[in-house]
N, CA, C and O atoms as a GROMACS GRO file, in nm:
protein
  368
    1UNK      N    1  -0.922   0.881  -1.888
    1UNK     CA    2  -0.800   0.811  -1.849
    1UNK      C    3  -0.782   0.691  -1.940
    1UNK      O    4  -0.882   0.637  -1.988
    2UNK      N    5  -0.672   0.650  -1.964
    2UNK     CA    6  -0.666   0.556  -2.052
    2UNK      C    7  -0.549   0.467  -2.010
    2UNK      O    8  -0.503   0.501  -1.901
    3UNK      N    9  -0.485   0.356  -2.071
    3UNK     CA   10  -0.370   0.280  -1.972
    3UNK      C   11  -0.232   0.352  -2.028
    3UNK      O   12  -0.167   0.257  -2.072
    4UNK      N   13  -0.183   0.429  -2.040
    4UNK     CA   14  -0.067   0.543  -2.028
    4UNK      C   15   0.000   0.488  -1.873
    4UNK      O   16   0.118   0.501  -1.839
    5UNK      N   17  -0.082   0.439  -1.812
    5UNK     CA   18   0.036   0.462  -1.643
    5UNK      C   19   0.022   0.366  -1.632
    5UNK      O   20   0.016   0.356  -1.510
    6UNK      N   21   0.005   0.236  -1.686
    6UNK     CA   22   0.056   0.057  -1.668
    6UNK      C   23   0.210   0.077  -1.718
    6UNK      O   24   0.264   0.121  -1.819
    7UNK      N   25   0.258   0.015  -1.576
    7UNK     CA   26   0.427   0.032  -1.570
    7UNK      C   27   0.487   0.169  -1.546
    7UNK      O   28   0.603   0.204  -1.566
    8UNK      N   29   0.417   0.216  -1.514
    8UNK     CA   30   0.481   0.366  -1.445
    8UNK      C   31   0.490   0.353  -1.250
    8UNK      O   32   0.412   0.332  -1.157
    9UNK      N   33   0.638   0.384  -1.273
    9UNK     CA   34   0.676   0.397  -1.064
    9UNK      C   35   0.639   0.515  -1.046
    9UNK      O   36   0.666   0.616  -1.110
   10UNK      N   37   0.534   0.492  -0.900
   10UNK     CA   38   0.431   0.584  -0.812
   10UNK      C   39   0.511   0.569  -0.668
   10UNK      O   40   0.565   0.466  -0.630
   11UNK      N   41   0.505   0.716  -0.586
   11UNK     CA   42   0.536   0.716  -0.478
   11UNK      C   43   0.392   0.762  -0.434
   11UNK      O   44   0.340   0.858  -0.491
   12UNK      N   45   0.326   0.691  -0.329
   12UNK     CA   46   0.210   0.697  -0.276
   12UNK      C   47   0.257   0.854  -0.112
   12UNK      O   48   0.342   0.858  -0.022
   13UNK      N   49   0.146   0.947  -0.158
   13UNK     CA   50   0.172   1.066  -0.115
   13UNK      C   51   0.057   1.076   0.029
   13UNK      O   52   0.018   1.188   0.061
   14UNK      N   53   0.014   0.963   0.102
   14UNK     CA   54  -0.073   0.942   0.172
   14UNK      C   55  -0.154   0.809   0.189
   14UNK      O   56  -0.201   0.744   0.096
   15UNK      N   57  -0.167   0.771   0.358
   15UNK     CA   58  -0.185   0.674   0.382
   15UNK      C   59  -0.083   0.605   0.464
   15UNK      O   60   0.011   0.671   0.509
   16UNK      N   61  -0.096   0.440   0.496
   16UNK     CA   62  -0.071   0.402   0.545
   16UNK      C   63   0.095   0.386   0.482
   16UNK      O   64   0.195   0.402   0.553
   17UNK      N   65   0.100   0.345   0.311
   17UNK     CA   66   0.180   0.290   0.265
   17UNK      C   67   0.239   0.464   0.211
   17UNK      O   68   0.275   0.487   0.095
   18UNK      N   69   0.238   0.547   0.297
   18UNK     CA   70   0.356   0.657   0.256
   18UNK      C   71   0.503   0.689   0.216
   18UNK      O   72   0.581   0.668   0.308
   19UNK      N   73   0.548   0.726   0.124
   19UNK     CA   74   0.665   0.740   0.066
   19UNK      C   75   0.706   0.579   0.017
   19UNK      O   76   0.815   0.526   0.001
   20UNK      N   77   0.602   0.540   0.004
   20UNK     CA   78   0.625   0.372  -0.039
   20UNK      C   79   0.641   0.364  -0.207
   20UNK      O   80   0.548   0.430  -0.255
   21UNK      N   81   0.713   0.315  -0.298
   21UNK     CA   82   0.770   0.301  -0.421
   21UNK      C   83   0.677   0.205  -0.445
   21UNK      O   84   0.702   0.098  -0.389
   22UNK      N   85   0.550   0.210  -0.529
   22UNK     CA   86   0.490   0.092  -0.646
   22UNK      C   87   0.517   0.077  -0.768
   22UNK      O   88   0.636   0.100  -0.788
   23UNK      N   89   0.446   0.040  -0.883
   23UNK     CA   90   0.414   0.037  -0.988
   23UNK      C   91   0.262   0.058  -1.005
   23UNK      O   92   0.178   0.060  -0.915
   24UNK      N   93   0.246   0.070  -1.115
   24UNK     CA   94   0.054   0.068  -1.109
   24UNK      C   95   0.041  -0.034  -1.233
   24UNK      O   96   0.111  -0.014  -1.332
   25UNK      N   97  -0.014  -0.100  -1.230
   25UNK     CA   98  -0.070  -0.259  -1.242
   25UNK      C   99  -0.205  -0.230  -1.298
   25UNK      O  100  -0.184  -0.347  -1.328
   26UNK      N  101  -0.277  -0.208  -1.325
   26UNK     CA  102  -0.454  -0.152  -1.323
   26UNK      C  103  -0.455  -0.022  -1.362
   26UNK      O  104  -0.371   0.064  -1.334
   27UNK      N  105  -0.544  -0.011  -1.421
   27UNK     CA  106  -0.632   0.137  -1.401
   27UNK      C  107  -0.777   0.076  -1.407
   27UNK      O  108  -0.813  -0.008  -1.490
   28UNK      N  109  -0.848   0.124  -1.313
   28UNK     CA  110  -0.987   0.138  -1.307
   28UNK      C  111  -1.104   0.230  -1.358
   28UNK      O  112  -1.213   0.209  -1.411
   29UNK      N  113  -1.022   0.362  -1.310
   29UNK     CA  114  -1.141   0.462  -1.415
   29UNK      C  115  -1.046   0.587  -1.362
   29UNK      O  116  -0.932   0.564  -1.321
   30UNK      N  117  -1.106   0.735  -1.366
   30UNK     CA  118  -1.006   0.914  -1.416
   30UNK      C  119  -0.945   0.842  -1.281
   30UNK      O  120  -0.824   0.825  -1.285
   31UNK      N  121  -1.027   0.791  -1.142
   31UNK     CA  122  -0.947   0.827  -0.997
   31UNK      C  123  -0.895   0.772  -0.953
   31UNK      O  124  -0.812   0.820  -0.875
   32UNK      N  125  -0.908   0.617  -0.973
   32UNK     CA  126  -0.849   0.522  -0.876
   32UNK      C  127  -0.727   0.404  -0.998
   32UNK      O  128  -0.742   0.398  -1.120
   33UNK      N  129  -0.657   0.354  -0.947
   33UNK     CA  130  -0.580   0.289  -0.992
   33UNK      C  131  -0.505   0.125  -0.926
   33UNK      O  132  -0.510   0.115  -0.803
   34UNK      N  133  -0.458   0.038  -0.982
   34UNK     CA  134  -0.395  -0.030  -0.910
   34UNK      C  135  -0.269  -0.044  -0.846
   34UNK      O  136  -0.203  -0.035  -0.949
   35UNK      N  137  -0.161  -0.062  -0.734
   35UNK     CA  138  -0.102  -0.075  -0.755
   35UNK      C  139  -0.017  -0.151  -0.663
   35UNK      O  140  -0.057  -0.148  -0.546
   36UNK      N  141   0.098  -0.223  -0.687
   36UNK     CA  142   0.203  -0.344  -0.641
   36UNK      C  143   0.326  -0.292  -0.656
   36UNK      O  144   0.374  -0.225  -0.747
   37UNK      N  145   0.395  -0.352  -0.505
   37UNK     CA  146   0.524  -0.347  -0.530
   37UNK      C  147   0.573  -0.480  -0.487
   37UNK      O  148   0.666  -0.478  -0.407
   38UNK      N  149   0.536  -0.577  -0.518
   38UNK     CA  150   0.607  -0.775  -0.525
   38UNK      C  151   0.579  -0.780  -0.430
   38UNK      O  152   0.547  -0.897  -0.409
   39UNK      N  153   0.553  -0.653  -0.238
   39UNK     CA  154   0.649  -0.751  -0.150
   39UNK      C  155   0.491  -0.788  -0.086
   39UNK      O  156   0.425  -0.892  -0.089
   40UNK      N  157   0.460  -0.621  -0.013
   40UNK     CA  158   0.356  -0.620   0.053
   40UNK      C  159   0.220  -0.612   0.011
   40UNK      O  160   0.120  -0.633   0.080
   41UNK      N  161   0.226  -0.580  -0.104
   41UNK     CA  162   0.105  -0.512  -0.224
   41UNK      C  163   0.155  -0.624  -0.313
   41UNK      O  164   0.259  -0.582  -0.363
   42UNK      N  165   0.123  -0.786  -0.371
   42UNK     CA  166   0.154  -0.873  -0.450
   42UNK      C  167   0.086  -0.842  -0.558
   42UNK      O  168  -0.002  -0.757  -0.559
   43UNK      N  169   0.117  -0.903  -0.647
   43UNK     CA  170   0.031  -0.854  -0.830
   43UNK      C  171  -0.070  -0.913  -0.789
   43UNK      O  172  -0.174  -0.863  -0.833
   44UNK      N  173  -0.091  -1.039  -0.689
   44UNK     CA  174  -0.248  -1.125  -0.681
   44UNK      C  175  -0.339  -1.022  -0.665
   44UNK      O  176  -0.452  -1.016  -0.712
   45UNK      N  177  -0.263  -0.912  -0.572
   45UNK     CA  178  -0.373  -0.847  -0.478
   45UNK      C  179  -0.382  -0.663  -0.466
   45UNK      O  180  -0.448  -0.599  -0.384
   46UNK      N  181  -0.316  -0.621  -0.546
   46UNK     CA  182  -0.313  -0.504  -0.522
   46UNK      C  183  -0.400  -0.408  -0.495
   46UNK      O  184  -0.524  -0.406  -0.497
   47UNK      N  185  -0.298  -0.305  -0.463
   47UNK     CA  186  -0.413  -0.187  -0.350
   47UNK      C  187  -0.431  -0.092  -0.439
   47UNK      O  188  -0.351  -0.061  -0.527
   48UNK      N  189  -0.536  -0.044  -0.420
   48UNK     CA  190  -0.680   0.028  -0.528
   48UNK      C  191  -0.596   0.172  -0.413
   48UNK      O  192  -0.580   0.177  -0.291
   49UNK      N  193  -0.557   0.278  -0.534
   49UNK     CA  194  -0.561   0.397  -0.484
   49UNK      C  195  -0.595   0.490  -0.522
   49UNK      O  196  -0.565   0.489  -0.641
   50UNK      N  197  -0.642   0.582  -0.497
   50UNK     CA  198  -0.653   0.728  -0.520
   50UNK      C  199  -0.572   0.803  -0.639
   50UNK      O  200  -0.462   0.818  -0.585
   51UNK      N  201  -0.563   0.852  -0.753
   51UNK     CA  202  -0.419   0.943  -0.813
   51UNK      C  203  -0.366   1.025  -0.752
   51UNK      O  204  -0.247   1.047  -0.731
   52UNK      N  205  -0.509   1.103  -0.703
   52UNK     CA  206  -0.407   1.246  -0.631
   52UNK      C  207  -0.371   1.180  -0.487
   52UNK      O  208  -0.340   1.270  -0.408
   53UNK      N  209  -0.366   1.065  -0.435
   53UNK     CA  210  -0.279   1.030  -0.357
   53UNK      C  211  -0.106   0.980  -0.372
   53UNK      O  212  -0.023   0.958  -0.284
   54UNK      N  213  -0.094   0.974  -0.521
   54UNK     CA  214   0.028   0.911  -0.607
   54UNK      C  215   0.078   1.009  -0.659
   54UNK      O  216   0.003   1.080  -0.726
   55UNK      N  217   0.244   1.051  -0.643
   55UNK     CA  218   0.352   1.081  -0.718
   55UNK      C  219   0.359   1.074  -0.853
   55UNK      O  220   0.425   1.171  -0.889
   56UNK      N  221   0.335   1.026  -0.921
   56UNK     CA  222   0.385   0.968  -1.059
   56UNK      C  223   0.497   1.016  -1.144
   56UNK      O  224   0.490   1.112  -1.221
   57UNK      N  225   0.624   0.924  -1.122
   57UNK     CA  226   0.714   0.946  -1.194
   57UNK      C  227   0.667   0.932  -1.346
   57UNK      O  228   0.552   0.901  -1.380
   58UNK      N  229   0.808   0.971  -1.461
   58UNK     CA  230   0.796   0.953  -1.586
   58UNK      C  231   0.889   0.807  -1.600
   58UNK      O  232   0.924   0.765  -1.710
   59UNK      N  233   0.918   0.744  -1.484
   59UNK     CA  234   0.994   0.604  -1.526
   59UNK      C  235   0.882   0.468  -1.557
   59UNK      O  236   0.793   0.429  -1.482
   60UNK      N  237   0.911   0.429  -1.654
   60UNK     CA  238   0.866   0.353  -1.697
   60UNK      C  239   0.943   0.207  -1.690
   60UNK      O  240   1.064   0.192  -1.706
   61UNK      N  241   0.838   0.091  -1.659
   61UNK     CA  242   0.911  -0.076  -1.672
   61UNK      C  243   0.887  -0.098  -1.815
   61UNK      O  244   0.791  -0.175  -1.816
   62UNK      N  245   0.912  -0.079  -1.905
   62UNK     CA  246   0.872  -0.157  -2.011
   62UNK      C  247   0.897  -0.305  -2.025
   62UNK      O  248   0.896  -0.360  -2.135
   63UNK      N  249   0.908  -0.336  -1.972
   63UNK     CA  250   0.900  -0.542  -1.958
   63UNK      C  251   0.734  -0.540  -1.897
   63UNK      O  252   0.637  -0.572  -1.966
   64UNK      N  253   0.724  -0.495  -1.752
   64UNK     CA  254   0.615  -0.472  -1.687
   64UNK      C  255   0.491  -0.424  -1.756
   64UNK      O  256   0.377  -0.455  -1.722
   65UNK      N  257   0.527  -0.336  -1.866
   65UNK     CA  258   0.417  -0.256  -1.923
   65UNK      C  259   0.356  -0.355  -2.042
   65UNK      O  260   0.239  -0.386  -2.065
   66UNK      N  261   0.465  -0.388  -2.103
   66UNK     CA  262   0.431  -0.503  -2.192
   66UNK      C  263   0.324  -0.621  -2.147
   66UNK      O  264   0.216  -0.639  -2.205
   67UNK      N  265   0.369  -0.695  -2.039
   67UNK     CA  266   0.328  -0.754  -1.973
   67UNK      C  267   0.165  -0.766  -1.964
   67UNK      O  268   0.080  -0.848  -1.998
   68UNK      N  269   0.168  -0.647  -1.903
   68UNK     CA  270   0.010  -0.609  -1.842
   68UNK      C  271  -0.079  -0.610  -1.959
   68UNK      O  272  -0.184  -0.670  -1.983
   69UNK      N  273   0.014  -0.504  -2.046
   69UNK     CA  274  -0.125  -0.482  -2.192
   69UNK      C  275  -0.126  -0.628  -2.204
   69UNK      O  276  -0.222  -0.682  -2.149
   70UNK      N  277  -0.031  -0.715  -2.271
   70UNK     CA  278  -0.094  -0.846  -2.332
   70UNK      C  279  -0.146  -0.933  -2.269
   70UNK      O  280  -0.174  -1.033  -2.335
   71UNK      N  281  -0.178  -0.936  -2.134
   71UNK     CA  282  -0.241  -1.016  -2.028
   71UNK      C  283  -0.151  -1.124  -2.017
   71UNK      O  284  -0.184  -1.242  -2.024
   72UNK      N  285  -0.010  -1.072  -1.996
   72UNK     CA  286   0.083  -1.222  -1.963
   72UNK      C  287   0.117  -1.201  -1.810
   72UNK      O  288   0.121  -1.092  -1.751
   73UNK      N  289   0.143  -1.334  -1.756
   73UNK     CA  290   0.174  -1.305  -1.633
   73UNK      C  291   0.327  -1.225  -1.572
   73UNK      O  292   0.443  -1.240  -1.611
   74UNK      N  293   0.264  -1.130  -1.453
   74UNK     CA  294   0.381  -1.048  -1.399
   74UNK      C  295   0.446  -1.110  -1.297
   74UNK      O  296   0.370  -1.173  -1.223
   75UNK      N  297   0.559  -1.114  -1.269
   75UNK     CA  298   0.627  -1.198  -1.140
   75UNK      C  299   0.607  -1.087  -1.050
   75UNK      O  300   0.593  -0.974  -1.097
   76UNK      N  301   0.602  -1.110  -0.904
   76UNK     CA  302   0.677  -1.057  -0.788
   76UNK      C  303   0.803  -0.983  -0.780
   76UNK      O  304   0.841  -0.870  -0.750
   77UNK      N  305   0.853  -1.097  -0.822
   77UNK     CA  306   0.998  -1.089  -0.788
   77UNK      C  307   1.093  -0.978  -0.912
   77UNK      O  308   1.202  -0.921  -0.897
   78UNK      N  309   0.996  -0.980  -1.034
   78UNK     CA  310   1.021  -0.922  -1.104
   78UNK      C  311   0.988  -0.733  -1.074
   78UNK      O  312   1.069  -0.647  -1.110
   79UNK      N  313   0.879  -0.706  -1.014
   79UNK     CA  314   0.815  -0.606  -0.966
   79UNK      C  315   0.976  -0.538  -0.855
   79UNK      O  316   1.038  -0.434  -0.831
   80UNK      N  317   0.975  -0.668  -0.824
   80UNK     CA  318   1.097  -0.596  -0.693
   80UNK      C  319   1.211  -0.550  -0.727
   80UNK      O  320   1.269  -0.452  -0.679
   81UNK      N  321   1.245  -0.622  -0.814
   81UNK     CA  322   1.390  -0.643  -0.867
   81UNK      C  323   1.386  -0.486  -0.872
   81UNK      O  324   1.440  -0.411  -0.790
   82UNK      N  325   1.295  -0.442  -1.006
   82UNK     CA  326   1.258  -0.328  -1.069
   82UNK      C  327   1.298  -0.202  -0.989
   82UNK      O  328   1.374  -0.108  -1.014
   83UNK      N  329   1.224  -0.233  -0.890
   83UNK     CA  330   1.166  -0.104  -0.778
   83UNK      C  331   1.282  -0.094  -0.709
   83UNK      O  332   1.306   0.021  -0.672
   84UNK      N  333   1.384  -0.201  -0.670
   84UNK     CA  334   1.509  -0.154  -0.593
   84UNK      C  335   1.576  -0.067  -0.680
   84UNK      O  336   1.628   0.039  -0.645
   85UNK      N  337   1.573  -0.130  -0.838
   85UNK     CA  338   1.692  -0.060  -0.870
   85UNK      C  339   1.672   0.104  -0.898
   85UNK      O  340   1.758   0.192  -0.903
   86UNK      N  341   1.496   0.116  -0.918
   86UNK     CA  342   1.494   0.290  -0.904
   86UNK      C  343   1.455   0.333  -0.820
   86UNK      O  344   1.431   0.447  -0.860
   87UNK      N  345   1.426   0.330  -0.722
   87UNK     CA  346   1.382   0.366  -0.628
   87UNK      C  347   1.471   0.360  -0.468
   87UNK      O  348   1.421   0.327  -0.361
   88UNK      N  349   1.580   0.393  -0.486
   88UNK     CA  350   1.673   0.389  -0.357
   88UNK      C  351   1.637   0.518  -0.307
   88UNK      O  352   1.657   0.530  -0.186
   89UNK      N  353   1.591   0.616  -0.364
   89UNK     CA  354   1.550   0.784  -0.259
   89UNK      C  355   1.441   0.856  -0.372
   89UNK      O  356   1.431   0.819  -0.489
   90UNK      N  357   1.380   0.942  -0.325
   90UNK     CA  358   1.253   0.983  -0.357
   90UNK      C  359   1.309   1.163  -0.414
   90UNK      O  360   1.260   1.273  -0.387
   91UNK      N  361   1.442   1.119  -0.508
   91UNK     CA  362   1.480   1.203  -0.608
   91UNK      C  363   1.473   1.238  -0.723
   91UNK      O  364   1.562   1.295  -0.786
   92UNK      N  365   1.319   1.195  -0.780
   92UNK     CA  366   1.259   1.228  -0.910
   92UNK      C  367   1.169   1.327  -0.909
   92UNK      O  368   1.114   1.362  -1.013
   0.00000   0.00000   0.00000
């Protein structure tokens, strides 16, 4: 696994946070990953998931993705903005 899915929108396919719209923020190693969506899941703190628990769209943040590789800081609010505007229905 390699960072290919920093800034890629995930619909989490199990669990508590189901049909819930993130980003993934992290990768950890082949299985688990990070991921935030500004509101409930903050960039401070994000939730460590599973892949084959995640959707993975081919949409990409590139502001977000940028971000992460160069270790600059990510907003919240920026995460949200993002996620409203693709993520109104789970038609990808």
């Amino acid at each position: 696994m390699n960072e290919n899915y920093l800034g890629k929108v995930v619909y989490s396919k199990a669990g508590r946070d189901k049909d819930g719209c993130f980003i993934i923020v992290g990768v950890i190693d082949d299985k688990y990953v990070y991921i935030s969506d500004g509101d409930l899941r903050k960039i401070e703190k994000p939730k460590k998931k599973k892949l084959k628990h995640l959707f993975i769209t081919e949409i990409v943040c590139k502001d977000i993705m940028d971000k992460l590789k160069s270790n600059d800081a990510v907003c919240n609010s920026a995460i949200r903005k993002f996620l409203k505007s693709v993520c109104t229905s789970k038609e990808v």
